[in-house]
Predicted model as a PDB file, atoms N, CA, C, CB and O in Angstrom, pLDDT in the B-factor column:
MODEL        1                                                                  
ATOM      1  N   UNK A   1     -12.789   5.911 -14.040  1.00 66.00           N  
ATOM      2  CA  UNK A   1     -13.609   7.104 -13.995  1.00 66.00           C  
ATOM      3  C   UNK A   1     -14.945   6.889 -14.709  1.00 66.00           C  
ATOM      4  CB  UNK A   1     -12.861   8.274 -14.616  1.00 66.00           C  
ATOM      5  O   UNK A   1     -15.759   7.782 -14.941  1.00 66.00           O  
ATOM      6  N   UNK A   2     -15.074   5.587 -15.031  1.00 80.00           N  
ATOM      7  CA  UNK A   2     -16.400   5.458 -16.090  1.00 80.00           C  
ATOM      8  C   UNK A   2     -17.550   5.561 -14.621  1.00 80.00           C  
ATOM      9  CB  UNK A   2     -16.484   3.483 -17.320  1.00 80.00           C  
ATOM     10  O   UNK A   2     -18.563   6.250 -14.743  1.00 80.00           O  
ATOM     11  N   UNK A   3     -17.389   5.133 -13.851  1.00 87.00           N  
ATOM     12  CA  UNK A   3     -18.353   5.014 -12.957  1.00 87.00           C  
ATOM     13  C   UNK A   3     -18.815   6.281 -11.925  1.00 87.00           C  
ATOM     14  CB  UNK A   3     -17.920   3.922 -12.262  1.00 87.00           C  
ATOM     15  O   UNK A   3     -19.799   6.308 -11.186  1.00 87.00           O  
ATOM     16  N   UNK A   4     -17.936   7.162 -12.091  1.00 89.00           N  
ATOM     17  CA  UNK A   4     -18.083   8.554 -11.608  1.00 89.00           C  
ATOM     18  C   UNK A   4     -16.861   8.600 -10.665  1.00 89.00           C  
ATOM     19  CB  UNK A   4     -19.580   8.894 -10.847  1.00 89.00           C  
ATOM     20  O   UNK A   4     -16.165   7.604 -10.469  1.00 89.00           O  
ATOM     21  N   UNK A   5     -16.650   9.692 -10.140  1.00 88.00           N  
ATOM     22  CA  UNK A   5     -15.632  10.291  -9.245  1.00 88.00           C  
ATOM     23  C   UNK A   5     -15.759   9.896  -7.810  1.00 88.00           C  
ATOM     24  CB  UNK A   5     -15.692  11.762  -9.323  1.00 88.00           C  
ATOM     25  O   UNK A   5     -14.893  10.318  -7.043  1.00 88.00           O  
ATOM     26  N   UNK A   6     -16.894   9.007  -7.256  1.00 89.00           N  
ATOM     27  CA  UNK A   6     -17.426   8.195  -6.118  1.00 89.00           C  
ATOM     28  C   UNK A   6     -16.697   7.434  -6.175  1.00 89.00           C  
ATOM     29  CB  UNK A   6     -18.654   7.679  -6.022  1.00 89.00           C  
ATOM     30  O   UNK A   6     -15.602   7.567  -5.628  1.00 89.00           O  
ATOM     31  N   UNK A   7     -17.078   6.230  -6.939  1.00 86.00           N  
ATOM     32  CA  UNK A   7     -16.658   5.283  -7.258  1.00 86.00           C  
ATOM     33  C   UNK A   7     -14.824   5.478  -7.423  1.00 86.00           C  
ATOM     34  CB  UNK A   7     -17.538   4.940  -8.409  1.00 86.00           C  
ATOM     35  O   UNK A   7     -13.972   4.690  -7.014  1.00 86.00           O  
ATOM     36  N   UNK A   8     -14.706   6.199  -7.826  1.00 81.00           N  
ATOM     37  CA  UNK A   8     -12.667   6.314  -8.143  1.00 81.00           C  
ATOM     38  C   UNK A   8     -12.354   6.027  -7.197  1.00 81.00           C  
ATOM     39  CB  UNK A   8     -11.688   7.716  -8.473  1.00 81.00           C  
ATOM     40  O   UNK A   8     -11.837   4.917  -7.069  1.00 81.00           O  
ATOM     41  N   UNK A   9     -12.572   7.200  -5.669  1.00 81.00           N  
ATOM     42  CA  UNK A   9     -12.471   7.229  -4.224  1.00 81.00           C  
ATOM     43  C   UNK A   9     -12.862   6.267  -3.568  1.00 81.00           C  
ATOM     44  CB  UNK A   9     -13.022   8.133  -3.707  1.00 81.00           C  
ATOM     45  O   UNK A   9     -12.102   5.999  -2.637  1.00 81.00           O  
ATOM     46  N   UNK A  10     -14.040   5.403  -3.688  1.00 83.00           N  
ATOM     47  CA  UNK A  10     -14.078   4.434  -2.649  1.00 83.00           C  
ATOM     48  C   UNK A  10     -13.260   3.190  -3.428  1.00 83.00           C  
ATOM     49  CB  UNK A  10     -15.735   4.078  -2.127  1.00 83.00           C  
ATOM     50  O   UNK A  10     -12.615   2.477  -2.658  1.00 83.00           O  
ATOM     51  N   UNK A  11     -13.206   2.872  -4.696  1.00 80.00           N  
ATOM     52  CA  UNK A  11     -12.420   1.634  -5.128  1.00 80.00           C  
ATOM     53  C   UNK A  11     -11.209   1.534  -5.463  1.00 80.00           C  
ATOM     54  CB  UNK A  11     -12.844   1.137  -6.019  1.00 80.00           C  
ATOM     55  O   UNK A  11     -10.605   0.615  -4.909  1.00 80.00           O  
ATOM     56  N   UNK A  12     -10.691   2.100  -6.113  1.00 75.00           N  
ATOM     57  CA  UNK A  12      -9.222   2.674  -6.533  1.00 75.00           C  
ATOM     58  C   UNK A  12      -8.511   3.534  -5.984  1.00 75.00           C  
ATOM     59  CB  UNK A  12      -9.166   3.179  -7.567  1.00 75.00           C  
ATOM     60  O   UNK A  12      -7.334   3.188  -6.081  1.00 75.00           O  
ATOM     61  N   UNK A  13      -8.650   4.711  -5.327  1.00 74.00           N  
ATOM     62  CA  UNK A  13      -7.408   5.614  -4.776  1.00 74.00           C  
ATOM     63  C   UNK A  13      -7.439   5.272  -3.510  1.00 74.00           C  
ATOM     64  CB  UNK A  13      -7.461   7.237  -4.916  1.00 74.00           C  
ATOM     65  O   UNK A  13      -7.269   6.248  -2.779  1.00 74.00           O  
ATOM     66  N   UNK A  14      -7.592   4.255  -2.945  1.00 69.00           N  
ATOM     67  CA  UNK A  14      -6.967   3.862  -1.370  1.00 69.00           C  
ATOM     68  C   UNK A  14      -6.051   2.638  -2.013  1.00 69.00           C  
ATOM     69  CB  UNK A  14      -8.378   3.225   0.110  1.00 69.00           C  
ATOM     70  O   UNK A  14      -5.203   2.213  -1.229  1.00 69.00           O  
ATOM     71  N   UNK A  15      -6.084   2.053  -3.216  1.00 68.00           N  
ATOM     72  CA  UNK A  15      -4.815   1.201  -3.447  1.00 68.00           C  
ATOM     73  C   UNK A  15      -3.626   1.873  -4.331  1.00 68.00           C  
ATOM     74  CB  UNK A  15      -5.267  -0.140  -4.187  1.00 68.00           C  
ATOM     75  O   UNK A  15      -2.637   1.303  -4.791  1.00 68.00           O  
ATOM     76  N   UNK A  16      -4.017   3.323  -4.448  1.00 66.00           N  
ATOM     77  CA  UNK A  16      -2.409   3.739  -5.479  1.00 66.00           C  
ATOM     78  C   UNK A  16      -1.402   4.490  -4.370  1.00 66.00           C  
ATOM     79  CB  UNK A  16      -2.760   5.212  -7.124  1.00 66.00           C  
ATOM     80  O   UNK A  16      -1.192   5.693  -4.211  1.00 66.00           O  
ATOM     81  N   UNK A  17      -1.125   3.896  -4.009  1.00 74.00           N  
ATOM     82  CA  UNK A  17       0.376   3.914  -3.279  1.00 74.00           C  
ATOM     83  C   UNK A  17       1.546   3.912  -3.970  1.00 74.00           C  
ATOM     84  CB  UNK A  17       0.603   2.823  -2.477  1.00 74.00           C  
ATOM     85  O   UNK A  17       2.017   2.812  -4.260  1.00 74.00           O  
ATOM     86  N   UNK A  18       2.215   5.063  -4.352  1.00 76.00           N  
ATOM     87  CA  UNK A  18       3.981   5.186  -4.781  1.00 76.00           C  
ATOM     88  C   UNK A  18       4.295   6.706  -4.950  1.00 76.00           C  
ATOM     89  CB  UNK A  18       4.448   4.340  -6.474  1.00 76.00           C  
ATOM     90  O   UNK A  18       3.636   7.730  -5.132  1.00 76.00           O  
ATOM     91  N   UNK A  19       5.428   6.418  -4.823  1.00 81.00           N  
ATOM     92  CA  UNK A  19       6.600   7.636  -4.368  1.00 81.00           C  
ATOM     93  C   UNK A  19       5.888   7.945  -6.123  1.00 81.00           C  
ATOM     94  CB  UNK A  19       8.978   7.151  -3.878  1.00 81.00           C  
ATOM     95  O   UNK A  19       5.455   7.165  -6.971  1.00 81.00           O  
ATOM     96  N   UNK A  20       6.046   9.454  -6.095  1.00 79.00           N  
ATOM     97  CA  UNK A  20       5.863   9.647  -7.781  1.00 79.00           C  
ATOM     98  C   UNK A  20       7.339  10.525  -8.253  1.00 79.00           C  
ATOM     99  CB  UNK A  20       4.152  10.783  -8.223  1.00 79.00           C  
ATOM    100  O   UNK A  20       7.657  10.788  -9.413  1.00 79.00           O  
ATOM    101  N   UNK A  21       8.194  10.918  -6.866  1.00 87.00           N  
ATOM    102  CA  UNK A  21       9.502  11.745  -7.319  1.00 87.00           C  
ATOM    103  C   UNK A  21      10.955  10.462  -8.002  1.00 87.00           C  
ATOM    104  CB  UNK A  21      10.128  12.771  -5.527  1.00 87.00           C  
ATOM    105  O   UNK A  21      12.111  10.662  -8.374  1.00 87.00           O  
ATOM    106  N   UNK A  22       9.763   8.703  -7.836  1.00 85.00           N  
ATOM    107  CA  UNK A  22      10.593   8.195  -8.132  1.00 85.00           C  
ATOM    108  C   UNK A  22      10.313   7.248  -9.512  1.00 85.00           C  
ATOM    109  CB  UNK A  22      10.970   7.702  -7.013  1.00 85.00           C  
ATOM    110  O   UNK A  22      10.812   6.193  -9.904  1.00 85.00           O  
ATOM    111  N   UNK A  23       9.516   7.934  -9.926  1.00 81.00           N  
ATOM    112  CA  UNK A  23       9.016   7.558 -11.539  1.00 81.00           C  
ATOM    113  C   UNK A  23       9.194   8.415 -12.582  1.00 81.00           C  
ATOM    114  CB  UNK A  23       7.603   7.352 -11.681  1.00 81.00           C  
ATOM    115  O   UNK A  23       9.066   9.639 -12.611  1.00 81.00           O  
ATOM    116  N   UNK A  24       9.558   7.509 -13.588  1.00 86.00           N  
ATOM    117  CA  UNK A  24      10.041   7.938 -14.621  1.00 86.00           C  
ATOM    118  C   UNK A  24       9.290   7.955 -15.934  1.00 86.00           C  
ATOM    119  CB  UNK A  24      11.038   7.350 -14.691  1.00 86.00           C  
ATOM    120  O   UNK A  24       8.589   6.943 -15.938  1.00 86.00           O  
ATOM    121  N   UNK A  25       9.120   8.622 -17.021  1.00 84.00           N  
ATOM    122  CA  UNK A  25       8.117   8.514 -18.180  1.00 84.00           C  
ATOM    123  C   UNK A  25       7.873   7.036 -18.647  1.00 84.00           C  
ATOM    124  CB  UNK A  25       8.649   9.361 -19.436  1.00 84.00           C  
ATOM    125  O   UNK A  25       8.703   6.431 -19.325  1.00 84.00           O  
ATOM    126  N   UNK A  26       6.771   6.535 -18.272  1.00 78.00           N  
ATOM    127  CA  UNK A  26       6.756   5.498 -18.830  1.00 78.00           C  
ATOM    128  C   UNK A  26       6.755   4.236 -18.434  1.00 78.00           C  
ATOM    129  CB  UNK A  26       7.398   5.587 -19.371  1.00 78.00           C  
ATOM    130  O   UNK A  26       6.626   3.178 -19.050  1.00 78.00           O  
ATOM    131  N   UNK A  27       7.026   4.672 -16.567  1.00 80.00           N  
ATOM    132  CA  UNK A  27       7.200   3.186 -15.665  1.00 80.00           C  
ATOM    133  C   UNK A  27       5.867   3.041 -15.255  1.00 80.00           C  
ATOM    134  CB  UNK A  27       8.298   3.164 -14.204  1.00 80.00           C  
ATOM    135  O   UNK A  27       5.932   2.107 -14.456  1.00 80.00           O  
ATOM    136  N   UNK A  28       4.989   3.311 -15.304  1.00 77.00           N  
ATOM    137  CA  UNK A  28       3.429   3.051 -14.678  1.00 77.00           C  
ATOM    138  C   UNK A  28       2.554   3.387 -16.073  1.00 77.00           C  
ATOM    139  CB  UNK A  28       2.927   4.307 -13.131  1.00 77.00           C  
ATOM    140  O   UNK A  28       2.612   4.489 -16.619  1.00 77.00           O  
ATOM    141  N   UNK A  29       1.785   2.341 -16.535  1.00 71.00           N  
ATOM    142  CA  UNK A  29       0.364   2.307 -17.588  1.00 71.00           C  
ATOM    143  C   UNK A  29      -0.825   2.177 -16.421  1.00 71.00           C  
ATOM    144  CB  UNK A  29       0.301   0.664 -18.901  1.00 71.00           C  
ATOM    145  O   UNK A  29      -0.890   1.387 -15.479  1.00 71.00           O  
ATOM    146  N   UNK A  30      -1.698   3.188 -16.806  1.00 74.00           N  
ATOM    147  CA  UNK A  30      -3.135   3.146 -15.712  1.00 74.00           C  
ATOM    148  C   UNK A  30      -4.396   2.746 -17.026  1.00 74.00           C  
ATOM    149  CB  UNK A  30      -3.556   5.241 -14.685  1.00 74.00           C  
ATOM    150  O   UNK A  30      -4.615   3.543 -17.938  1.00 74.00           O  
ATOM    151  N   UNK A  31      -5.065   1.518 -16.918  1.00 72.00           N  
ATOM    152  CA  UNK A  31      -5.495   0.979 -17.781  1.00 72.00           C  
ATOM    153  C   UNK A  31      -7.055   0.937 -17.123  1.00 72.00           C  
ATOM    154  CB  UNK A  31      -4.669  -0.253 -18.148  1.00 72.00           C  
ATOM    155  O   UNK A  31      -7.265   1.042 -15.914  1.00 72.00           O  
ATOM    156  N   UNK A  32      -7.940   0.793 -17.984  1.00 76.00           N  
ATOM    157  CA  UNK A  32      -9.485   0.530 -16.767  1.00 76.00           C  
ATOM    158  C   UNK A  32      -9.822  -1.133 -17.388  1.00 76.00           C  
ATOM    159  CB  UNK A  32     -11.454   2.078 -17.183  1.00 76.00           C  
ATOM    160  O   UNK A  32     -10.993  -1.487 -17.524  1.00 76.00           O  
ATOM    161  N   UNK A  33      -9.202  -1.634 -17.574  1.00 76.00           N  
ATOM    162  CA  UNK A  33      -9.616  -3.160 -17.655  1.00 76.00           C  
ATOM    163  C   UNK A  33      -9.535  -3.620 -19.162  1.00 76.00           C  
ATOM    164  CB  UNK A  33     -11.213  -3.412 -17.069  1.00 76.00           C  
ATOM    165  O   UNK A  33      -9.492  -4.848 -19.091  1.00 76.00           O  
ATOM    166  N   UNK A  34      -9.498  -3.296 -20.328  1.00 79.00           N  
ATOM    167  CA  UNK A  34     -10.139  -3.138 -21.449  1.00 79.00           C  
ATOM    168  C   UNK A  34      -8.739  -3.913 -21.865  1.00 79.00           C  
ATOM    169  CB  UNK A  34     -10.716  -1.559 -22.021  1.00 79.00           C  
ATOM    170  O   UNK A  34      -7.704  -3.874 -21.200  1.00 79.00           O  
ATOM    171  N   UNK A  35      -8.904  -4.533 -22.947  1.00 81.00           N  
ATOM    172  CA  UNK A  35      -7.472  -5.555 -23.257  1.00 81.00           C  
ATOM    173  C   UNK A  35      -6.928  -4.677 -24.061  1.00 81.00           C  
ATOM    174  CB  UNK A  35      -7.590  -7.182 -24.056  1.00 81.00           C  
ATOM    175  O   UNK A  35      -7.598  -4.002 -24.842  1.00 81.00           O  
ATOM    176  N   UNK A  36      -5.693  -4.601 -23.952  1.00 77.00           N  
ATOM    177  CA  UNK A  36      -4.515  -3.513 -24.389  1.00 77.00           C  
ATOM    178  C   UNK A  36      -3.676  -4.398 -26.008  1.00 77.00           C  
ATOM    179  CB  UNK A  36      -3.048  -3.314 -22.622  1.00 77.00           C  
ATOM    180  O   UNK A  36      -3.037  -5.371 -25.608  1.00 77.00           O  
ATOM    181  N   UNK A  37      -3.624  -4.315 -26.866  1.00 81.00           N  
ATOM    182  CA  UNK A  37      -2.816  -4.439 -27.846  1.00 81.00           C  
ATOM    183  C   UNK A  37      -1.469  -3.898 -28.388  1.00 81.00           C  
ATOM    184  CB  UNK A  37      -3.432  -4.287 -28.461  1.00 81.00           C  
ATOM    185  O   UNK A  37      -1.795  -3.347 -29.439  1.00 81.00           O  
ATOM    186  N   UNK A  38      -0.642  -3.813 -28.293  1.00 80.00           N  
ATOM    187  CA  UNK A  38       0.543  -2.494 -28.791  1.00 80.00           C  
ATOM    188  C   UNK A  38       1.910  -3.408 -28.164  1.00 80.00           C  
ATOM    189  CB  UNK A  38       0.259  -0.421 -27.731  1.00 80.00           C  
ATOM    190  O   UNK A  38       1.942  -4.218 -27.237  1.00 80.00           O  
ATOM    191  N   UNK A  39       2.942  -2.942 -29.030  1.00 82.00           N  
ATOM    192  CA  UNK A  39       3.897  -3.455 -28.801  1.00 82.00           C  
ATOM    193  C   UNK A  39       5.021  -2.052 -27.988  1.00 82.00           C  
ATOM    194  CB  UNK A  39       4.262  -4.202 -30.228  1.00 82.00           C  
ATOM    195  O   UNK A  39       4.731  -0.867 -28.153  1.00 82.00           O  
ATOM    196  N   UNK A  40       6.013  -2.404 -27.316  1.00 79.00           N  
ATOM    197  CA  UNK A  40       6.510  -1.187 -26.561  1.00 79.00           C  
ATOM    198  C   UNK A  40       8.147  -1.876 -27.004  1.00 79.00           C  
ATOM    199  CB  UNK A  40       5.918  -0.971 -24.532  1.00 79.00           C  
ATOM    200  O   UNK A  40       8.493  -3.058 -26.997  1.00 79.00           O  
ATOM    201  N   UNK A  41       8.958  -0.614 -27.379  1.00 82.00           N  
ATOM    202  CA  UNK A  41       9.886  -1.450 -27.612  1.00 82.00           C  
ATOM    203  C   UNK A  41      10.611  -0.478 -26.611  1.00 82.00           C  
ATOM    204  CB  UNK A  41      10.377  -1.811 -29.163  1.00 82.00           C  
ATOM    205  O   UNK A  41      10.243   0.654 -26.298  1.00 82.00           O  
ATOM    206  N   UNK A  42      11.767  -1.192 -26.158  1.00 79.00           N  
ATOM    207  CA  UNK A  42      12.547  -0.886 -25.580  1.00 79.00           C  
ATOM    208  C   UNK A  42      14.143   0.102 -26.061  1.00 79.00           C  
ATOM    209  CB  UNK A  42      12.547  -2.002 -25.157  1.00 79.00           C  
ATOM    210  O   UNK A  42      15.124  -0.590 -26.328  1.00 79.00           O  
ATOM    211  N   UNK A  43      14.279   1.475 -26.130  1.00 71.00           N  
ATOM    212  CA  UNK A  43      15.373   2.029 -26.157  1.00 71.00           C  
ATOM    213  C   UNK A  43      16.630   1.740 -26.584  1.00 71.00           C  
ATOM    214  CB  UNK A  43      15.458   2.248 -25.350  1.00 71.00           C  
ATOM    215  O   UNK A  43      17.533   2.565 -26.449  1.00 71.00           O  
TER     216      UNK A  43                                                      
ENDMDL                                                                          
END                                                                             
């Protein structure tokens, strides 16, 4: 979204494709490129 709401639509939302009644908290991170640090532990 840094690039405006154009840009979202022509580059990114013709590749997010998935069922969303079949996701669960926590199965999809939406990141904009930026290197991520953090540890996730598992349950």
């Amino acid at each position: 979204m840094r690039e405006g709401e154009k840009a979202y639509h022509d580059k990114v939302e013709a590749y997010i494709e998935r069922d969303i009644s079949k996701l669960e908290v926590g199965d999809v991170l939406i990141a904009d490129g930026h290197v991520l640090n953090f540890q996730v532990i598992n349950p």
